[in-house]
Structures are given as structure tokens and as C-alpha cells.
MARTOR-551876 format. One line per 10 residues: number of its first residue (from 1); for each residue z negated, x negated, y negated of C-alpha. Coordinates in steps of 0.02 Angstrom, whole numbers, plus 50000, padded with zeros to 5 digits. Example, Ala and Ser with C-alpha at 12.3 -4.5 7.8 and 13.67 -1.06 7.14 Angstrom:
BEGIN
1> 49610 49385 50225; 49643 49316 50053 $
//
This chain:
BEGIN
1> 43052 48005 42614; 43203 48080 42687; 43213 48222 42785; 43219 48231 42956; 43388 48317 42993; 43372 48494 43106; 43458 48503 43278; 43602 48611 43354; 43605 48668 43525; 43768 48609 43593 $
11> 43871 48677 43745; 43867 48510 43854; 44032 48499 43945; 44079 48362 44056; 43921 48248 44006; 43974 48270 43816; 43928 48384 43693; 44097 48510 43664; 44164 48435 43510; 44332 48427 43512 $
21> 44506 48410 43425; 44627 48557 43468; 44739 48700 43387; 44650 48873 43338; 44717 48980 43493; 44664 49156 43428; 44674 49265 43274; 44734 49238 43086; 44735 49043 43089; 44830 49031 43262 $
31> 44920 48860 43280; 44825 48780 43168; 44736 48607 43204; 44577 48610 43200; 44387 48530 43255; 44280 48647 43374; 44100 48644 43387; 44052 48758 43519; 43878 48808 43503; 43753 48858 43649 $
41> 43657 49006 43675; 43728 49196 43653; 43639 49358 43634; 43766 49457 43724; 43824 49466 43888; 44024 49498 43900; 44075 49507 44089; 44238 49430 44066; 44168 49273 43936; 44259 49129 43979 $
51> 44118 49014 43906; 43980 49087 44016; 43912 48919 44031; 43838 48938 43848; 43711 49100 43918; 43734 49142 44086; 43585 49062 44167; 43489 49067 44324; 43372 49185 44351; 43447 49319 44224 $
61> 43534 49469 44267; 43684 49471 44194; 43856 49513 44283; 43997 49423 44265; 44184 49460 44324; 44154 49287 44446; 44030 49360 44540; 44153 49397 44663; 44200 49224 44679; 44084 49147 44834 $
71> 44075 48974 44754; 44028 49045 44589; 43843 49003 44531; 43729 49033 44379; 43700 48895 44260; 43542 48790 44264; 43526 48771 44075; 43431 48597 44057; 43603 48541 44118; 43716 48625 44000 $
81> 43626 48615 43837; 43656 48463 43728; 43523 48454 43593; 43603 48337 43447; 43537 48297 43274; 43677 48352 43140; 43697 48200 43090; 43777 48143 43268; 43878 48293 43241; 43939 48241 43079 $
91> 43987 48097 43150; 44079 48155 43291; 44182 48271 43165; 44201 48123 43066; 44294 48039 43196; 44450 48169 43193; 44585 48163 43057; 44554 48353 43034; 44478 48468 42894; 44478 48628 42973 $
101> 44345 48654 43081; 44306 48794 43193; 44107 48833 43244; 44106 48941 43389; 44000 48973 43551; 43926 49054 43633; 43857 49148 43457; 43850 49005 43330; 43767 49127 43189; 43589 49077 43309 $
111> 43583 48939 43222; 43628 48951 43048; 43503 48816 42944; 43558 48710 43069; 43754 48728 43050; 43722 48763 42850; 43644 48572 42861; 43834 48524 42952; 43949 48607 42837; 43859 48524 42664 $
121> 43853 48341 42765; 44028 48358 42798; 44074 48422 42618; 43975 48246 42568; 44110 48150 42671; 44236 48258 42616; 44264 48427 42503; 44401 48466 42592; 44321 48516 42717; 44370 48705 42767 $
131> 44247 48819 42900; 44280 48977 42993; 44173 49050 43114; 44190 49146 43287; 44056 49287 43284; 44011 49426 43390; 43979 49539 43227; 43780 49578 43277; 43695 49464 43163; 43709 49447 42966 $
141> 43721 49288 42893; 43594 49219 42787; 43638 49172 42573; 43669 49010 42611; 43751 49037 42762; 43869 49168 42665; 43912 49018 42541; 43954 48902 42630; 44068 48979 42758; 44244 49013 42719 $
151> 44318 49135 42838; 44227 49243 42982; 44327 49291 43146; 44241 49440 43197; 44260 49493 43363; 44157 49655 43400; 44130 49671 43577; 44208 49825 43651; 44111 49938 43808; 44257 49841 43895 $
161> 44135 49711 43891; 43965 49761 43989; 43862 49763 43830; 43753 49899 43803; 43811 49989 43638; 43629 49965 43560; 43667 49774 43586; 43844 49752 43525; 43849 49895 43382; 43730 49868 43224 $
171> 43786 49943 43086; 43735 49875 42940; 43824 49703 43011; 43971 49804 43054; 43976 49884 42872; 43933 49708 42791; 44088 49624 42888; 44224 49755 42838; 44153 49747 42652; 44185 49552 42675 $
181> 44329 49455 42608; 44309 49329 42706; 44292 49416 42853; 44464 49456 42985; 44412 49550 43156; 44487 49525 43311; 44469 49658 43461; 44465 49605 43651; 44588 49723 43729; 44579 49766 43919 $
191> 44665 49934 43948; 44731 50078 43841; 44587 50164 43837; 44507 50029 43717; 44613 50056 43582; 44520 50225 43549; 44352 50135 43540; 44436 50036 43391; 44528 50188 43307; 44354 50249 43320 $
201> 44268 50089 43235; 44395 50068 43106; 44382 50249 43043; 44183 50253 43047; 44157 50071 42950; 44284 50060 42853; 44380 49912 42932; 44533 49893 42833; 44672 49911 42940; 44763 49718 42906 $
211> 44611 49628 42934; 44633 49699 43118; 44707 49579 43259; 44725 49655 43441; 44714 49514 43580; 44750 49550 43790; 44602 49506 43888; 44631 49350 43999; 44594 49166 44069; 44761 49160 44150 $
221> 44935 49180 44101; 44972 49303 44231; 44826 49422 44145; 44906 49398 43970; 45071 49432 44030; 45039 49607 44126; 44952 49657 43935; 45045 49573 43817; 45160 49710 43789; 45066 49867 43776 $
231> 44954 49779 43680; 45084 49740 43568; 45171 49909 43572; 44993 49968 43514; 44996 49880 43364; 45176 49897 43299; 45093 50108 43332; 44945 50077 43221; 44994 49928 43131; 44863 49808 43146 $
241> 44936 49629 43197; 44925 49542 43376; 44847 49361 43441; 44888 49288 43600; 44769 49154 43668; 44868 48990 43649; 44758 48896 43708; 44756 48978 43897; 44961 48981 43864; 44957 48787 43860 $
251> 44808 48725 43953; 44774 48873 44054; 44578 48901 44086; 44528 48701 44047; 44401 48692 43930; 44369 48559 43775; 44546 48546 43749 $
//
């Protein structure tokens, strides 16, 4: 008797769960095609997330930056969850003429048996098949987990971001990633001021210094633009390499695209 496949919490977007065909708009693999799969569910809080619809819920607490919008309202999350079997994934994935595929979120390392069970279904279609995956850097991947992936894009969440530092700072994940080969971080940059929180980081974990991008804040172009260069100036200082966000570049803030 076969069994019964487990199930992935999907971000449902537009009536569909987010799978989608796109380039990779951030990081090391920038430009490159690739197939998201953008989890659901996130145990941190950023205030400026631009996929709050994956955790910011009714009834919780949390701030966000579009609070000070009037319209802007909490999710109800019966209505932005899509609960697929892998398999329906698979096939889904199956459908593009892509091999790279990104899993992101939300915090896609919530539900790692589940996306383990995607990664060796897809490597049955196809070994070819190539995975990186976006992570907030708080949780450590399981054995199996650890062999399938191929590449982690770790982006440890800055005070920049709301997050207690009890929530976004554990250390023995931290100290795990940097000690990782697979494993590239990417810092959220808002202001100057950041860039000591990262000197900081860097010096206390060990981060090697070109596994480091820096990336400007923003859902807009005008955002990126007014930090672009500092941001840039900062790394040609310490020399870590920069990301923009192509995605917001070319589709501005649209999402499953």
C-alpha cells in the first residue's frame, strides 16, 4: 500500500496556490529563471514584509509598515492558505520548462518533511532538478532536509525589522549557516545605521565576508532608488557584494509574477 503523500501549506494568491514561473530577483542567483513555491506561515514578524499575507492574521498583534494605510486590513487565514498534497505540487512544477526552483514564504523551513517529500518527487521526474531556499536563518534544517537542498539564501532579519532579538538571533543556526557551503546570506538594508548590526554579526559568527550580499529595503522603485547608492557605496567600503530586487524593478509590487 502506498503512502499517503504529506501536505504543504501554500500561500493562496488570487484563488491559486503561488506557484509560479519567474526570474530569481534577489541575491547570488539574480536573473536566473526559475519555479517559486511560496510557502505559508512565518515565525517572524518583519514590519516591512511584502508577503504579509503568508502570517499577518487577524486577531494578532503584529505591526506592519501598512498600518497607516486606512484601507489596509489583517488577513483572515482560511482564505489565504492553500492546503495541497505534494503530489499536486509536483505537478504544477511539472508543468514549467524550468529546473531551478526556488521554495520560499513566508518561512518554508516550517515544513521541511513536507518539502523533503517535493524535492525527491521532482528528482523522480527529473535529476536535474536544482533547489535553493529563502530562510530567515532561525531554524536548522533537519539531515534530510540538509541533503537534499542545494543552496540556502539566508536572510537574517535585522532590528530594522520589528523582531525581537530573542526571535530573530539563535546562535547555533547562525553559527551552523556561516559554517555552511551551501549557504549565501543576504542582509535587508534600511539606513546606515544597519550596516553596524552586520559588521557586528559577521565578526561574532564568523560569516565569511563573500558569502555577504547587501540589498535596499523596498516595494517600490522610488524606495530602491533613494538607497541604492549608499547601499552600494557600503559595500565597495567593506566588500561584500550588492542585490537589487528585480523583481519590484520590472513588475513593481505585483505578486506571483
Amino acid at each position: 500500500m502506498k503512502t499517503a503523500l504529506p501536505t504543504l501549506q501554500l500561500a493562496l494568491l488570487h484563488g491559486r496556490p503561488e506557484v509560479f514561473y519567474s526570474i530569481q530577483g534577489e541575491g547570488k542567483n539574480a536573473g536566473l529563471p526559475a519555479v517559486f513555491i511560496r510557502t505559508s506561515l512565518c515565525n517572524l514578524h518583519c514590519i516591512w514584509c511584502d508577503t504579509d499575507y503568508t502570517w499577518n492574521w487577524e486577531g494578532t498583534p503584529f505591526a506592519h509598515i501598512n498600518d497607516q494605510d486606512p484601507s489596509y486590513r489583517k488577513y483572515d487565514k482560511k482564505n489565504w492558505i492553500a492546503r495541497c498534497s505534494v503530489g499536486k505540487v509536483v505537478e504544477q512544477v511539472l508543468a514549467f520548462p524550468c529546473r531551478n526552483v526556488v521554495l520560499t514564504g513566508g518561512e518554508p523551513l516550517l515544513q521541511q518533511q513536507a518539502l523533503v517529500a517535493l524535492m525527491h518527487l521532482l528528482r523522480q521526474h527529473d535529476a536535474a532538478y536544482r533547489f535553493e531556499i529563502e530562510t530567515n536563518g532561525t531554524l536548522l534544517p533537519l539531515p534530510d532536509f540538509e541533503a537534499a537542498i542545494d543552496q540556502y539564501n539566508v536572510s537574517p532579519k535585522l532590528s530594522n525589522s520589528s523582531n525581537p532579538r530573542r526571535l530573530r538571533e539563535k546562535p547555533a543556526v547562525y553559527r551552523y549557516f556561516a559554517q555552511n557551503p551551501k549557504a549565501y546570506f543576504k542582509f535587508v538594508i534600511t539606513q546606515e545605521a544597519d550596516l553596524e548590526e552586520v559588521l557586528a554579526l559577521l565578526g561574532h559568527y564568523g560569516i565569511p565576508t563573500e558569502k555577504i550580499w547587501l540589498m535596499p529595503e523596498g516595494s517600490t522603485q522610488e524606495t530602491l532608488q533613494r538607497r541604492r547608492e549608499w547601499v552600494v557605496e557600503a559595500c565597495k567600503t567593506y566588500g561584500f557584494r550588492y542585490t537589487d530586487r528585480l523583481h519590484v524593478q520590472i513588475w513593481g509590487s505585483r505578486k506571483g509574477v
